[in-house]
Backbone as numpy.savetxt, mean C-alpha at the origin, in Angstrom:
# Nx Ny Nz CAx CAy CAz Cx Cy Cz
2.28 -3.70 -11.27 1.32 -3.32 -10.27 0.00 -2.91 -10.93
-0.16 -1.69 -11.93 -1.20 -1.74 -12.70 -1.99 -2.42 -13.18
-1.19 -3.81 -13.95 -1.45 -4.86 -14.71 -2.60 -5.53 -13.70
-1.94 -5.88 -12.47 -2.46 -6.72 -11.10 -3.53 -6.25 -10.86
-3.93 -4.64 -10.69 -5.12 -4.13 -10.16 -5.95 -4.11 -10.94
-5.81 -4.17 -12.71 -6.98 -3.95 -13.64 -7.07 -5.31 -13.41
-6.72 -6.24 -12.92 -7.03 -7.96 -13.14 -7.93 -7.87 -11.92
-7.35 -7.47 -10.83 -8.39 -7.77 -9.78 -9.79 -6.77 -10.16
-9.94 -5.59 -10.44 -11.39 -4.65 -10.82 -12.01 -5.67 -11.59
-11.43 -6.32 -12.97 -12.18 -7.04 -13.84 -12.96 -8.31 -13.40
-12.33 -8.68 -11.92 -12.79 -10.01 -11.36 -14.49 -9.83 -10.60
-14.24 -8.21 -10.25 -15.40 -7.67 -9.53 -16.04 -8.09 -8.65
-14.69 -8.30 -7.41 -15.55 -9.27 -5.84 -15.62 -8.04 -4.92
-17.10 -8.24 -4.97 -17.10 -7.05 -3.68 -16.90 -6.56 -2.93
-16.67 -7.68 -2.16 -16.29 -7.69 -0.37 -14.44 -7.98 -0.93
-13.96 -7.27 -1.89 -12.50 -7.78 -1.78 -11.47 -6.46 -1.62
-10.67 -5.92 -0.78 -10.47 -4.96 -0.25 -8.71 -4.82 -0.84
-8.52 -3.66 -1.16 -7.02 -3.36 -1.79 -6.33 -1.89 -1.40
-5.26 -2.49 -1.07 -4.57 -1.67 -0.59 -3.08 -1.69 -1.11
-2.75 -0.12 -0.84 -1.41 -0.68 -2.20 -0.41 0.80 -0.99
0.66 0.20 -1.09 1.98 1.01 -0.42 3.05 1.45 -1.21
3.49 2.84 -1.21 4.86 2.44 -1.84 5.77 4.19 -1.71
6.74 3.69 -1.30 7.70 4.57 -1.41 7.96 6.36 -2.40
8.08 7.23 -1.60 7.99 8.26 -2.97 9.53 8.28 -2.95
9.66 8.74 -4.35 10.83 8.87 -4.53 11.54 9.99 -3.87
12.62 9.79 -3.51 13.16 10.91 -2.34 13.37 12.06 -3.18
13.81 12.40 -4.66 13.78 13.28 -5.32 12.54 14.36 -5.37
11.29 13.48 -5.10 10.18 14.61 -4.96 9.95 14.92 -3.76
10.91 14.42 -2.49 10.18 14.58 -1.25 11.45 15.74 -0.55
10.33 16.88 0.15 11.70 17.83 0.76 11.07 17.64 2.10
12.51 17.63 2.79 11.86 18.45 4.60 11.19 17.10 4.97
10.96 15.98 4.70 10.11 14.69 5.19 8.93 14.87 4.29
8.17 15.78 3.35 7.04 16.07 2.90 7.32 16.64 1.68
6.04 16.18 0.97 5.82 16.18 -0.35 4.90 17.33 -0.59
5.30 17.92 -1.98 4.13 18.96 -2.29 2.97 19.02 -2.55
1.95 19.93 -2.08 0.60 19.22 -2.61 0.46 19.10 -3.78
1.47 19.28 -5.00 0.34 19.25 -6.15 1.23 18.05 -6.40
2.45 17.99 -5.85 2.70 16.07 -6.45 1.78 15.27 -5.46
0.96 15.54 -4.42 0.34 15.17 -3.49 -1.55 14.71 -4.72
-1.43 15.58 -5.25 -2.74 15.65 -5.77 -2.65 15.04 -7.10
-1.33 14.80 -7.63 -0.96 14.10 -8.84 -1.07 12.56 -8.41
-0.41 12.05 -7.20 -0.60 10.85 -6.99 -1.58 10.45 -6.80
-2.89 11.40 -5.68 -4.05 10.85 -5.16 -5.06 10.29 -6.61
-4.76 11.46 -7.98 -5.72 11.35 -9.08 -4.91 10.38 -9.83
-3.93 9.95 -10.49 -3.58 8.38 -10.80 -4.01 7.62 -9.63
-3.87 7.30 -8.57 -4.58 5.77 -7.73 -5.93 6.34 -7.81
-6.49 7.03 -7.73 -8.41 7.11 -7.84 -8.98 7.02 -9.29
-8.17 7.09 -10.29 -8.49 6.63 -11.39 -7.85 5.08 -11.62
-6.88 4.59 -11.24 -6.48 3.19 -11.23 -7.54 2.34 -10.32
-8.10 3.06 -9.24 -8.74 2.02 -8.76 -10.27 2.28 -8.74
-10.68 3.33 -9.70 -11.96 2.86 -9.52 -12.89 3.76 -8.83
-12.74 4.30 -8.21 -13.61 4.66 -6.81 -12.99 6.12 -5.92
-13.30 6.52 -5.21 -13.06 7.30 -4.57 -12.68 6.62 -3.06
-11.10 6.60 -3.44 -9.93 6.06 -2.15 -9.64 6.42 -1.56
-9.67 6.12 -0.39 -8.67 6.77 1.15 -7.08 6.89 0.40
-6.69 8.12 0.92 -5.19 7.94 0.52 -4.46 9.01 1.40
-3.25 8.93 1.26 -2.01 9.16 2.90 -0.88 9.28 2.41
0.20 10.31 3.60 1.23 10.38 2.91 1.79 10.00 4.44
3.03 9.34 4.83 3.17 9.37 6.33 4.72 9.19 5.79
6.04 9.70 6.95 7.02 9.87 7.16 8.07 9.01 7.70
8.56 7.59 7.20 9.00 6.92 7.95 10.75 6.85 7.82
11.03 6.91 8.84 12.48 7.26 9.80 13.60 6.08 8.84
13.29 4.77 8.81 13.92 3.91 8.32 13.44 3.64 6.67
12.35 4.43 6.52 12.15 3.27 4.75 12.00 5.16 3.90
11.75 6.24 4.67 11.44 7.10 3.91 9.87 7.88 3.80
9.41 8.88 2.69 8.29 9.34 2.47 7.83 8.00 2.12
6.53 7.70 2.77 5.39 6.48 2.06 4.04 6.75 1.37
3.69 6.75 0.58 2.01 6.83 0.46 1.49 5.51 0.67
0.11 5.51 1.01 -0.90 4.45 1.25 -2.26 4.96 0.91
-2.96 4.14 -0.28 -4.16 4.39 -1.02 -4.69 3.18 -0.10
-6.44 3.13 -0.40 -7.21 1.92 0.06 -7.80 1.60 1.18
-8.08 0.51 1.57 -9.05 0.18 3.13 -7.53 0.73 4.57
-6.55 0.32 4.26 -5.78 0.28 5.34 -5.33 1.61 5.48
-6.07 2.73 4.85 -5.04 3.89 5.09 -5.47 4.26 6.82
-6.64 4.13 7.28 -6.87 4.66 8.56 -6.05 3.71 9.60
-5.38 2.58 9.37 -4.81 1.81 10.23 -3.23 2.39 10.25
-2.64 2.47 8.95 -1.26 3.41 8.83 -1.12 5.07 9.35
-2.48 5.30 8.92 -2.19 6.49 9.49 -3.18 7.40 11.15
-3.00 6.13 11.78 -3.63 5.99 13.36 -2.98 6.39 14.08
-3.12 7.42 14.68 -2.73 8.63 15.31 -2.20 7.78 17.16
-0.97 7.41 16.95 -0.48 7.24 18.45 0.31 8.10 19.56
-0.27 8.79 19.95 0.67 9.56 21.10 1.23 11.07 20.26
0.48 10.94 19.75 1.12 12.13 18.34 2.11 11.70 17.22
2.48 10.57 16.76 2.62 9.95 16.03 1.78 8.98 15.13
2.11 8.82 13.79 1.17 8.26 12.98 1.66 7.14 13.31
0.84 5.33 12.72 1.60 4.27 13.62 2.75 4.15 12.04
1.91 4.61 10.95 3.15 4.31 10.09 4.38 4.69 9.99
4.51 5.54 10.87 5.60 6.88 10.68 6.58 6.10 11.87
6.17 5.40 12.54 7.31 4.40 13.87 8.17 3.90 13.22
9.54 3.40 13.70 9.84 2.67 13.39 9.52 1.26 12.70
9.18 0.97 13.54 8.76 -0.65 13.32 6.93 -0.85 12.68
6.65 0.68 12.59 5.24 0.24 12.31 4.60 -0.46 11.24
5.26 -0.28 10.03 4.88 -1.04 8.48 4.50 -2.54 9.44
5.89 -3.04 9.68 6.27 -3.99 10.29 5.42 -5.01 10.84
4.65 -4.33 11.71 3.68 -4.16 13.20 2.61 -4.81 12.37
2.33 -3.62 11.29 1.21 -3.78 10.79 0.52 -4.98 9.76
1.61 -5.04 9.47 1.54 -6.25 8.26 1.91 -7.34 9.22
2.53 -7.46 10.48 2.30 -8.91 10.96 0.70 -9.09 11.54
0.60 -7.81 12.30 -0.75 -7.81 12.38 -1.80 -8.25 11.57
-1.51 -7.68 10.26 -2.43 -8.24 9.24 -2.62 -10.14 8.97
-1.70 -10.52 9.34 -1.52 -11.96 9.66 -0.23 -12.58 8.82
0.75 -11.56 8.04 1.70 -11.87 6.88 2.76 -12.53 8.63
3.44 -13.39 7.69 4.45 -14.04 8.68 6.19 -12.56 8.48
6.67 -13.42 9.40 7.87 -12.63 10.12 8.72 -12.17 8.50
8.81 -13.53 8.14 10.14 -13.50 7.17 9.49 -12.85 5.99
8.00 -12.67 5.56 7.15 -12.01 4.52 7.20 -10.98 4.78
6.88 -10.29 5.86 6.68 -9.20 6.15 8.14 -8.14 6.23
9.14 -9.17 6.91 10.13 -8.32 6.59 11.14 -8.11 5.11
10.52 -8.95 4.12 10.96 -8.90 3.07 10.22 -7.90 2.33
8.92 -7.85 2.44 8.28 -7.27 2.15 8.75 -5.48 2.21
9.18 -5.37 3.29 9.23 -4.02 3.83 10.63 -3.50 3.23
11.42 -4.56 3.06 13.16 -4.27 2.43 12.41 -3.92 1.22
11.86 -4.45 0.27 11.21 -4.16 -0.89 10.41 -2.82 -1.01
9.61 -2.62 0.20 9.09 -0.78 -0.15 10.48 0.15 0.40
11.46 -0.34 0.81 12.17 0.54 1.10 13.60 1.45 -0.03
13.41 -0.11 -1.10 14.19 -0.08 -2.26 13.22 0.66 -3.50
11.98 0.82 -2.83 11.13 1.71 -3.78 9.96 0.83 -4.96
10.00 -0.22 -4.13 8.93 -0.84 -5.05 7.78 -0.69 -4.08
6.48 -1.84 -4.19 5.26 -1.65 -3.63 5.16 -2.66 -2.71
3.66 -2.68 -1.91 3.41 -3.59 -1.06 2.15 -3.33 -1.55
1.04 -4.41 -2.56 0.08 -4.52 -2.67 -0.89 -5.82 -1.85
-1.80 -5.43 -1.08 -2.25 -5.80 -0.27 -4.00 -5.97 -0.21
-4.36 -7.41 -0.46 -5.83 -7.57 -0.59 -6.24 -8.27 0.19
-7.55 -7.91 0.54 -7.86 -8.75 1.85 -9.82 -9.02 1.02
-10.13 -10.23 1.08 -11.32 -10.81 1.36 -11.86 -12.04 1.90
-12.52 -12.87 1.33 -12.51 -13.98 1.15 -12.15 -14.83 0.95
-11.67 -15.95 1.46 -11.13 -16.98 0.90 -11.31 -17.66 -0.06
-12.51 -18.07 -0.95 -12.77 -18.47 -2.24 -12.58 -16.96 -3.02
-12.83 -16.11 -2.79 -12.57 -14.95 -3.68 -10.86 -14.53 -4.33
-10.19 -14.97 -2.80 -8.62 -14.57 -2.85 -8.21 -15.94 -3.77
-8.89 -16.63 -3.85 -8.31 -18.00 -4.41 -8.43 -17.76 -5.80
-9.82 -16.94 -6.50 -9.93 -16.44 -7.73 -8.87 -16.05 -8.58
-8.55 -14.93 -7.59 -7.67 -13.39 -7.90 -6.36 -14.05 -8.05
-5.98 -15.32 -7.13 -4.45 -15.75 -6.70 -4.02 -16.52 -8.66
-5.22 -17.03 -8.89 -5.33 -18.01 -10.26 -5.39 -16.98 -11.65
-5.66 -15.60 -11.24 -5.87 -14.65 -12.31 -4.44 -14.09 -12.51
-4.09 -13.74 -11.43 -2.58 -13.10 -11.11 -1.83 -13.28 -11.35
-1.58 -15.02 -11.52 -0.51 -15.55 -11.96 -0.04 -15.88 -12.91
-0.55 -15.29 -14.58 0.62 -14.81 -15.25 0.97 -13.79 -15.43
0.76 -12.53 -14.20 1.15 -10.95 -14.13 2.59 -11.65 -13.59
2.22 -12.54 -12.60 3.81 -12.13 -11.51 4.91 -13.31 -12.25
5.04 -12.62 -12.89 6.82 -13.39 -14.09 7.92 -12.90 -13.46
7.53 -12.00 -12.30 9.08 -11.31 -12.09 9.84 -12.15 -10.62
């Protein structure tokens, strides 16, 4: 995941937007919630990994666990429905990433995967830009 994001900073497309998901480990998480200073440990690794000063989130989900979300999409995960966050729904990861335009069978693989504690890294720009990044990337993803 690291590897991936210093590849995309080094490419330096402007308009190219990143967003990264992933599971806390249930060992640091009590009561549905995390402490602030592991709260403030995570926010300062992703704001030094990415660069910039990032939106970042912690939201509570029923089926996958504690989640964080750094990046452009944190105000969409953590969008306040009815007094619920939409990430914190059931089905919301879900929702969201089909929304985003990922298909059925991506998206739900995707989500088995943050639930086993890996990531969901997520970039959105351009189409000649994403085409860059897709050609840079590919000798990170060996796995």
């Amino acid at each position: 995941m690291v590897a991936a994001i210093e590849t995309i900073k080094k490419k330096r497309l402007v308009n190219t937007q990143i967003s990264v998901l992933g599971k806390i480990d249930d060992s640091l998480v009590e009561d549905n919630s995390i402490s602030r200073s592991k709260q403030k440990e995570f926010k300062e690794f992703w704001r030094q990994l990415l660069g910039s000063p990032a939106d970042f989130g912690f939201f509570f989900n029923p089926e996958i666990g504690t989640i964080f979300i750094v990046g452009s999409l944190v105000s969409t995960f953590l969008q306040d429905v009815e007094g619920t966050k939409l990430g914190a729904m059931s089905v919301g990861p879900y929702g969201i990433l089909r929304g985003l335009g990922i298909e059925p069978e991506h998206a739900s693989s995707h989500i088995k995967i943050l639930g086993k504690g890996g990531f969901i890294l997520i970039i959105r720009g351009y189409d000649q830009d994403l085409l860059k990044l897709e050609e840079a990337l590919i000798p990170i993803n060996k796995y």
